[in-house]
C-alpha positions in Angstrom: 128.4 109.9 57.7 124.7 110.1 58.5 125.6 111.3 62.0 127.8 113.8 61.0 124.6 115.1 58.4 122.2 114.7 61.0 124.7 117.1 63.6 125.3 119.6 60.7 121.7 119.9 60.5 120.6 120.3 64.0 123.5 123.0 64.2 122.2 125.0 61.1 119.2 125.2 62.0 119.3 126.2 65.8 117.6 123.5 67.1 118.4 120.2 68.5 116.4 116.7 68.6 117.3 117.1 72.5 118.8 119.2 75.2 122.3 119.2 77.5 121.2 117.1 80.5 122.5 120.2 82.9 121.2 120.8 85.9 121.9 124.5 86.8 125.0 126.3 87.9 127.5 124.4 90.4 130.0 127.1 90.7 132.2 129.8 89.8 136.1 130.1 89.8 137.6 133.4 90.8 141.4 134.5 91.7 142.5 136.7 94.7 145.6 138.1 95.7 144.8 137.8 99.3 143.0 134.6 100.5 142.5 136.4 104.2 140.9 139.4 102.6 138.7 137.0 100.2 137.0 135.2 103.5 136.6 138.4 104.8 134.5 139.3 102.2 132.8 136.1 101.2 132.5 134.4 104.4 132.3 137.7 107.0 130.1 139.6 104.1 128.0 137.4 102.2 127.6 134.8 105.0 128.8 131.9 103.0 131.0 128.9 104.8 134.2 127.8 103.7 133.4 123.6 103.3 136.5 122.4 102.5 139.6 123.7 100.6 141.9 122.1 98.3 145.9 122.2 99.4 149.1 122.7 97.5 152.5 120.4 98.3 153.4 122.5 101.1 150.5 122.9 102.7 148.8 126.2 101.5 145.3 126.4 100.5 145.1 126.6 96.2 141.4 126.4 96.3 138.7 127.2 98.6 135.5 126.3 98.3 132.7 128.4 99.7 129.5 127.1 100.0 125.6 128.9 98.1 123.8 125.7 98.9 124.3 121.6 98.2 125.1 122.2 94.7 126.5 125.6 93.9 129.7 126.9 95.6 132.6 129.8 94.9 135.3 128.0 94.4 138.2 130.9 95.4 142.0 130.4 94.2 144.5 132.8 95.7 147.6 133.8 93.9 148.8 136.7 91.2 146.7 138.6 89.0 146.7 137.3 85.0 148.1 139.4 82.7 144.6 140.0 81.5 143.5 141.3 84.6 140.3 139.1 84.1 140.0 137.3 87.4 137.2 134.7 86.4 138.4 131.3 86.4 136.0 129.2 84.7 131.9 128.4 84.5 131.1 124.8 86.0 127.8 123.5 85.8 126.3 120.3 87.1 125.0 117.3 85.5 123.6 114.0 86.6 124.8 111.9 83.2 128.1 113.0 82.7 129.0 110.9 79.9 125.9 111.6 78.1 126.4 115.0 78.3 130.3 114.2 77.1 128.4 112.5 73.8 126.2 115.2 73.5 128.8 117.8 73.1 131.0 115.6 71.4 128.7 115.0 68.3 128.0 118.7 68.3 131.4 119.2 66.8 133.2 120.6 70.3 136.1 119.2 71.4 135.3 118.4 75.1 138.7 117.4 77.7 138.3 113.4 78.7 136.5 112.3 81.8 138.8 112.9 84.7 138.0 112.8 88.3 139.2 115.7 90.4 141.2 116.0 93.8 137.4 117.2 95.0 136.5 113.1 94.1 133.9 114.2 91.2 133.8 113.5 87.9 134.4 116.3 85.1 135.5 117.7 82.0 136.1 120.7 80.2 136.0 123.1 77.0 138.8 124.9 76.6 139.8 127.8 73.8 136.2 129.2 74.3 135.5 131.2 71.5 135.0 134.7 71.8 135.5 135.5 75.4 138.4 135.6 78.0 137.3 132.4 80.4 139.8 129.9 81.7 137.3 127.0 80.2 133.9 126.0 80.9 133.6 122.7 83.2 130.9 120.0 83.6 130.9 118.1 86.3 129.2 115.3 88.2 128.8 114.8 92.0 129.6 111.3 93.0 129.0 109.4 96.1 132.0 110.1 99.1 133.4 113.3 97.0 134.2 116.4 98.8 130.8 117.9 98.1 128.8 115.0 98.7 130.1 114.8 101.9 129.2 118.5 102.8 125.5 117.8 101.8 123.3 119.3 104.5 126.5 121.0 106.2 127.9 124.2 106.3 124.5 125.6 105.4 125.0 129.1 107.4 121.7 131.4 108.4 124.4 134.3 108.0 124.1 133.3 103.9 122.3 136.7 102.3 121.8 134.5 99.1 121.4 130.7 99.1 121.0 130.8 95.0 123.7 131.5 92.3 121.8 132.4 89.3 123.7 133.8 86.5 127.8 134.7 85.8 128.7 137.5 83.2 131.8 136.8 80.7 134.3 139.3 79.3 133.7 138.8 75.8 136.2 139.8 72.9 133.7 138.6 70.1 130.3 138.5 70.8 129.1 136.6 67.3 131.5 133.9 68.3 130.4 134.0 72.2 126.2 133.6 71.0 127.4 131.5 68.4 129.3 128.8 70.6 126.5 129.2 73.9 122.8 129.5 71.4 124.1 127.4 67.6 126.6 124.9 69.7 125.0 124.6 73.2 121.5 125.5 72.7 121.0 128.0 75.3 118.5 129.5 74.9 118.2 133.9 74.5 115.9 134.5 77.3 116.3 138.4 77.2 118.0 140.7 74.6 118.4 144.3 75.3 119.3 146.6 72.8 119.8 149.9 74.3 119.2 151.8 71.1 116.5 149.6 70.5 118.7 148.1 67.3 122.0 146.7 68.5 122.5 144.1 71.3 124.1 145.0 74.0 123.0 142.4 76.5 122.3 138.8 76.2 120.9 136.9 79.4 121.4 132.9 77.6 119.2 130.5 79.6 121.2 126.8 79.8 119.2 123.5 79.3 117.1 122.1 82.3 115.0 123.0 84.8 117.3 125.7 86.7 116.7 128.8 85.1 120.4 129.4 85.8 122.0 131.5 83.0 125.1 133.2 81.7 125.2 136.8 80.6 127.2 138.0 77.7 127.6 141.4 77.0 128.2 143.0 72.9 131.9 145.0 73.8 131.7 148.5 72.7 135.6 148.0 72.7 138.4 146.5 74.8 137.3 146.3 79.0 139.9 147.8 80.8 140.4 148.7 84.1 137.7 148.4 87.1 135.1 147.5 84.0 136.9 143.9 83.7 135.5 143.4 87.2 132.3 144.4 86.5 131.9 142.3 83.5 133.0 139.5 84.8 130.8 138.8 87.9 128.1 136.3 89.4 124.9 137.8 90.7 122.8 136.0 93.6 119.2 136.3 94.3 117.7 137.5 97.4 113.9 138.0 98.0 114.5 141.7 99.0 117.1 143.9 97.5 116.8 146.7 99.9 116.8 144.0 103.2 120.3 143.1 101.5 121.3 146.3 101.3 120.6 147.1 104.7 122.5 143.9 106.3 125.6 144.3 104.4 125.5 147.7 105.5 125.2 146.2 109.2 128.6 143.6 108.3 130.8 146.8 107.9 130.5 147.7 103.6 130.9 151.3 103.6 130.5 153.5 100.5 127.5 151.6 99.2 125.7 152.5 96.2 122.0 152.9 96.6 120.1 149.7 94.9 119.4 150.3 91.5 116.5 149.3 89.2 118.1 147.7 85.6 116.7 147.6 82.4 115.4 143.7 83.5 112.9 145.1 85.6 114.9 144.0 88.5 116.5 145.3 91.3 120.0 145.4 92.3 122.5 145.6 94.5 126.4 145.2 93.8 128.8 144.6 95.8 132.9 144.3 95.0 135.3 141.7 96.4 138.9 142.9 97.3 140.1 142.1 93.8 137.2 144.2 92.7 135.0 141.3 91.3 131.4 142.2 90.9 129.0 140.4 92.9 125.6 141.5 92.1 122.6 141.1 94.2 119.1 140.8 92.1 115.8 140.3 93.6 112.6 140.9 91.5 110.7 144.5 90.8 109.4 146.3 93.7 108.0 150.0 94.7 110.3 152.1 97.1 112.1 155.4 98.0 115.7 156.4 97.5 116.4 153.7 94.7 118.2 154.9 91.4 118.2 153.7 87.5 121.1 151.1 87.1 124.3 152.3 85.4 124.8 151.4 81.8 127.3 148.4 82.3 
């Protein structure tokens, strides 16, 4: 009973006696219709290797995973579009106490998935029914010793890679008080920028996650239900690169046609966005600079 007080206190008032043990982003899930077309894009444009896949019964690939650096990846999972059009997967970020981390949320009053280990050879679990938002589930996981991933440290590192950091991923959300509630009251990320167009509502959250990463999720307040090209958009990962306009000038060189000028956001930031053939966002960020011929960012 004194737990249970102690847990309904931390969550009341915001704060908790101690932070997730999480370590930054490890990777993001993403359908495609086309798994030729997908390489095309993330391994002929962004530069990123294909370390190992994942194969179904009869021998076709149901998950590829390409590589950002020893601990991040895309992992890439070819088949129909949902019914929701939303072709996120799921969030997975890294940990180096897994079971810890499966107290922690546990005693928060989630209801985490048990401790499985994956056909990759790590350790994981998930949340499901995430509250407020259309993702798959969010996933923690833990790299082990002679797993898939482990194996590929220090390989498939490719010079080609425009970005070799994964930094945030945005969510279609279809509630945004029960999105902030579940990632700042449950999780205790922590609102490290909150942009309010008119200078009164939100309409932009950037939530920092426990640890030392930086690494972050974005959450945006729906004006009403995404449809269309804007589901894409929303639900995207954005990559840092130390010059926006470089970026812009080597995708150009890989064959991207009908580019869109970098644009500076409301972060102070620049940007740079690129589409995957399923129309998935993949933003490119790199910090504020001076320079010709760049434009305001659109309101997304």
């Amino acid at each position: 009973m004194l737990k249970i007080l102690c847990c309904l206190v931390l969550l009341c008032g915001g704060a908790f006696a101690e932070d997730l043990p999480l370590l930054g982003l490890a990777h993001v899930g993403f359908r495609v219709t086309d798994l030729e077309k997908a390489r095309a894009f993330y391994h002929g444009v962004l530069g990123y290797d294909e370390a190992f896949d994942l194969n179904g019964p009869k021998g076709n690939v149901t998950l590829a995973y390409f590589k950002v650096n020893d601990t991040q990846f895309i992992e890439i999972f070819p088949g129909d579009v949902p019914e929701n059009k939303v072709m996120m997967t799921h969030i997975a970020m890294y940990t180096g106490d897994l079971e810890k981390l499966h107290k922690m949320i546990e005693e928060r009053g989630l209801n985490p998935t048990k401790i499985n280990t994956g056909r990759d050879g790590n350790h994981n679990f998930g949340i499901h029914n995430l509250p407020g938002q259309s993702l798959g589930f969010l996933e923690f996981v833990q790299y082990l010793p002679g797993s898939k991933h482990s194996e590929a440290v220090g390989k498939f590192l490719n010079e080609r890679r425009i970005s070799t950091h994964l930094e945030h991923a945005g969510i279609v959300i279809t509630d945004f008080e029960a999105a902030r509630h579940f990632y700042v009251d449950q999780l205790g990320f922590q609102v490290m920028w909150d942009y309010k167009k008119d200078g009164k509502t939100t309409s932009l959250l950037h939530l920092r996650m426990p640890g030392p990463s930086g690494d972050y999720v974005e959450i945006p307040n729906p004006r009403g239900p995404l449809t269309g090209k804007w589901i894409g958009v929303t639900a995207h990962i954005s990559l840092t690169v130390p010059d926006v306009e470089a970026a812009n000038k080597e995708v150009a060189a890989r064959g991207v046609t009908g580019l869109v000028p970098p644009m500076f956001g409301p972060d102070n930031r620049w940007q740079l966005n690129l589409y995957d053939p399923d129309g998935t966002r993949v933003e490119y960020m790199s910090p504020k600079k001076s320079g010709a011929g760049f434009q305001p960012a659109a309101d997304f």
